[in-house]
N, C-alpha and C positions, 0 to 999 in steps of 0.2 A: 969641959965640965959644963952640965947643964945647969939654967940659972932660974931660982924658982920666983924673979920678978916677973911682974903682970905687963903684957905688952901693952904699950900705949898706944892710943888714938892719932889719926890726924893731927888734930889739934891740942894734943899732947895730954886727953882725957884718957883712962883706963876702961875700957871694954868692958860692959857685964858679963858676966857669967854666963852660960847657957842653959836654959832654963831644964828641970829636970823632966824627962821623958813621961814622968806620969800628970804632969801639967796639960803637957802638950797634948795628950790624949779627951781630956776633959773638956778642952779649947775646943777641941773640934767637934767634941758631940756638942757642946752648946750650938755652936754656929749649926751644926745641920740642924736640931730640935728649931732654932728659930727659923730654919729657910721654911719646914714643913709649918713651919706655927702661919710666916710668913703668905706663904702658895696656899694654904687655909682659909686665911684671913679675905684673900683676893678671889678665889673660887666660890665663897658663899656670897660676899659681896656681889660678883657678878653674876651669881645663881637669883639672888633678891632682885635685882637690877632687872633681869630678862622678864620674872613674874609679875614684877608692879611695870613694866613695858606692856606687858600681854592683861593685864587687868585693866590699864588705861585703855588698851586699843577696844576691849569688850566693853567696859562705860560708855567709850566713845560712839559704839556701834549701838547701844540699847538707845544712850539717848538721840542717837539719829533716828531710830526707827520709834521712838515715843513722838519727835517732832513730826513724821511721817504721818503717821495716828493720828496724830494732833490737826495735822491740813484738812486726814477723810475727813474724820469728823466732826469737822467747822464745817467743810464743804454740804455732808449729809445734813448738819443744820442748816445752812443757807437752803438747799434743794427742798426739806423740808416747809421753810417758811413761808418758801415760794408758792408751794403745792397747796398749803393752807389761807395761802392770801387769794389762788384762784378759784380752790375750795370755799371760801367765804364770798365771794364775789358771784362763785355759780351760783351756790345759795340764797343768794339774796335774787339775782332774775329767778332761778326758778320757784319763790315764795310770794316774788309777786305776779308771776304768769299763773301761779294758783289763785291767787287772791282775782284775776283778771277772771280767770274760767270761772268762778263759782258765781263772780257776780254776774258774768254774761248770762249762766242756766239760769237764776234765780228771773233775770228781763228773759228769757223765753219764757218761762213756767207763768208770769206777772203777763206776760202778752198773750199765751195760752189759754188762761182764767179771764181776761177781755175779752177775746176774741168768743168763745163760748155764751159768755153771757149776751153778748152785743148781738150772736142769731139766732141765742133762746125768748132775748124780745124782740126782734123781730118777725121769728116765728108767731109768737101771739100776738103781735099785732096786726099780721095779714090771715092767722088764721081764724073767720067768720064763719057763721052756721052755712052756706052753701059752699066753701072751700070744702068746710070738711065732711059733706055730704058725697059732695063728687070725688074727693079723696076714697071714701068708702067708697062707692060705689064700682070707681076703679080697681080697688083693689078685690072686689069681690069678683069681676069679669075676668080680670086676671086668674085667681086663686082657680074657676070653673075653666078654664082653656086648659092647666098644667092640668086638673083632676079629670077633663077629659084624653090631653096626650096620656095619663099616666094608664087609664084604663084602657085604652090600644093598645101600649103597649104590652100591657097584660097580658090582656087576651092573645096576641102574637105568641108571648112568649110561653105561656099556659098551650097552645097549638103542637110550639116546637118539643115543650115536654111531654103530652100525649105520645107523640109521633115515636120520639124518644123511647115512651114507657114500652110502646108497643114493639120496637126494635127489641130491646133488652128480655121482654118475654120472649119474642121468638128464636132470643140467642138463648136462653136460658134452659128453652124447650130442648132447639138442637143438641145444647151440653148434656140434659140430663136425657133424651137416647143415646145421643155416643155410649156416653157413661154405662146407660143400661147394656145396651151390645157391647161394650169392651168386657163387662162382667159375667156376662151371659156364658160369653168366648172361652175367659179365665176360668170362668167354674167348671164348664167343659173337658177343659184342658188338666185341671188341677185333679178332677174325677178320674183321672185316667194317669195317676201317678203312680207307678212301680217300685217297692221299695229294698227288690231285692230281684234275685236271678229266677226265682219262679215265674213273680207278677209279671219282669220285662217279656219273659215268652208267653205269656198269654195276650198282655198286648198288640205283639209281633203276631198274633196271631188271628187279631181281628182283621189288620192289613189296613188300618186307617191313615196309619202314619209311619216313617221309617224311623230308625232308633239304634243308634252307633256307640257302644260301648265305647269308654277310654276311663286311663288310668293315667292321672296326672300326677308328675313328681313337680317338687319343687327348684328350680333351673341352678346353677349355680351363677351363670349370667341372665341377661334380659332377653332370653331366648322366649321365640315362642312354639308354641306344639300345635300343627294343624289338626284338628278333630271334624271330617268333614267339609264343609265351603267356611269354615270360618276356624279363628285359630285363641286358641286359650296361654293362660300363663296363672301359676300359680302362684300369690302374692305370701300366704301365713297360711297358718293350722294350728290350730287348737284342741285336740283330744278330745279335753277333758271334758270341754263344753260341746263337743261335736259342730264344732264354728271354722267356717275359714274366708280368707280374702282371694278374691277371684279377677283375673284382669282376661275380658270379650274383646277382639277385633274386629270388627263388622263391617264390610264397605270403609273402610279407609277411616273409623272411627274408632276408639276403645272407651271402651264400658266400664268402669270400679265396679263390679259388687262387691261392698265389704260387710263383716260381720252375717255371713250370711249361715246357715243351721243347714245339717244332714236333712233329704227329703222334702227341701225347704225350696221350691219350683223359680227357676227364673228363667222369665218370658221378655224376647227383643224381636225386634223389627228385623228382615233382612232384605236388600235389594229396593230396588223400585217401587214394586208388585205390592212393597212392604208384610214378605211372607210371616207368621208366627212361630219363633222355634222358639223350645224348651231345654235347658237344660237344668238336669237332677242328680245332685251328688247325693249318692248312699251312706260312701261309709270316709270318716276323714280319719288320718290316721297321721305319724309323726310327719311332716315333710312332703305326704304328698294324699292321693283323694282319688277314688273312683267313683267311679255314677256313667250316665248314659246323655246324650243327646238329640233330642225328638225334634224333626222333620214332618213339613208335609208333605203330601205324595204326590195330590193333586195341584198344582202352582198354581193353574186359575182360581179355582172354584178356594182356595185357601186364602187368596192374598186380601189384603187390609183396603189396599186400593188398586185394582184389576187395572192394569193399560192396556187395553186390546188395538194391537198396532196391525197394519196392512200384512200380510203374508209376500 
């Protein structure tokens, strides 16, 4: 038979009861609620802890770098005061090597103003009515030698300008025949301009001069076109104004005509003999220009300056 007495203890106490299951369940959310309360408690503490660590270390680091600051500029004041005490120091010699200078000008200026006076009376004291006659008189012997060198020289030079003038006319002479016989030559030549295919045959026909037709185009490079002993190139054309630009090779020379007009004569030297040829454009057209070439027949009796050499 089972016996509904309470077992005893040890020590002959009665055992409590066991506590009922919904206790037990309560017991143990508390205990966790304070472990989290607990690991809470210790997590922001040592959160606080690391911030006021790393705030001391940045205090500690400003106020080092203030005390740093602090040394320059003691230092820059000390270098300062230094700079100002040598600055005051320059100062004062160079205030009084001024004051030395102005008084040493003032004893030359003061010795200057002595010196002056001391050989304005001595001057009048040696200068008596025969000092200063023979003064004069000196200087009048004098004044008559320079005003005679000066009128020799004159005269010389008054010789060499005559001599001079009379050069200059007879250069002036020589220019103005050239000039006349160049003109003479040109009007000649210019009277005997053709301006079309009748006039060139009637010239051809006096037999004075020869006269070589050509018809110049405009090159597409720097070609040139021989017309005769001497060789052309056509530079522009103009229509509208009957104008064009012209490039002459002559003897290992080239000639610009530019802006030059239809029937409008151009005259050059050629060779040696320095013969007179002509030429004359008629008619100028887009790109390119005809006209004629005039020649002389006779090469002595034509040239500018004849070399008659040995045979």
């Amino acid at each position: 038979m089972f016996s509904l007495k309470p077992k005893e203890g040890a020590a002959g106490i009665p055992a409590p009861p066991p506590p009922p299951p919904q206790n037990i369940s309560l017991l143990k959310g508390g205990i966790g609620l304070a472990l989290v309360l607990i690991l809470g408690l210790g997590y922001n503490s040592y959160s606080n802890r690391t911030a006021l660590e790393d705030r001391i270390d940045s205090l500690e680091k400003k106020v080092a770098d203030q005390a740093d600051r602090m040394k320059d500029a003691n230092k820059h004041a000390t270098d300062m005061a230094s700079d100002i005490d040598v600055m005051t120091k320059r100062l004062g010699v160079t205030t009084q090597e001024l004051d030395a200078s102005r008084k040493f000008a003032e004893r030359l200026k003061a010795d200057e103003e002595n010196a002056k006076q001391q050989l304005a009376n001595e001057l009048a004291t040696k200068a008596s009515t025969s000092d200063v006659a023979a003064v004069r008189q000196e200087a009048t012997s004098k004044v008559a030698e320079v005003q005679q060198a000066a009128e020799t020289k004159i005269g010389s030079v008054s010789g060499e300008v005559k001599k001079v003038d009379a050069k200059v006319d007879a250069t002036n002479k020589d220019l103005a025949d050239s000039r006349r016989e160049i003109t003479d030559v040109r009007s000649s030549l210019t009277a005997q301009i053709a301006k079309n295919a009748g006039e060139l045959a009637e010239l051809r026909k006096k037999g004075e001069r020869d006269y070589v037709e050509f018809t110049l185009a405009k090159p597409k490079k720097n070609e040139l076109t021989r017309v005769a002993d001497i060789q052309l190139q056509l530079r522009k054309t103009d229509p509208k104004k009957a104008k064009y630009d012209m490039l002459i090779q002559v003897d290992d020379s080239k000639l610009e005509k530019k802006d030059r007009t239809a029937n409008e004569p151009i005259q050059f030297l050629v060779g040696r003999d320095k013969l007179r040829y002509e030429i004359v454009v008629n008619f100028v057209d887009k790109d390119k220009i005809s006209g004629y070439l005039s020649t002389p027949k006779d090469k002595v009796l034509s040239a500018e300056r004849p070399n008659f050499r040995p045979q």
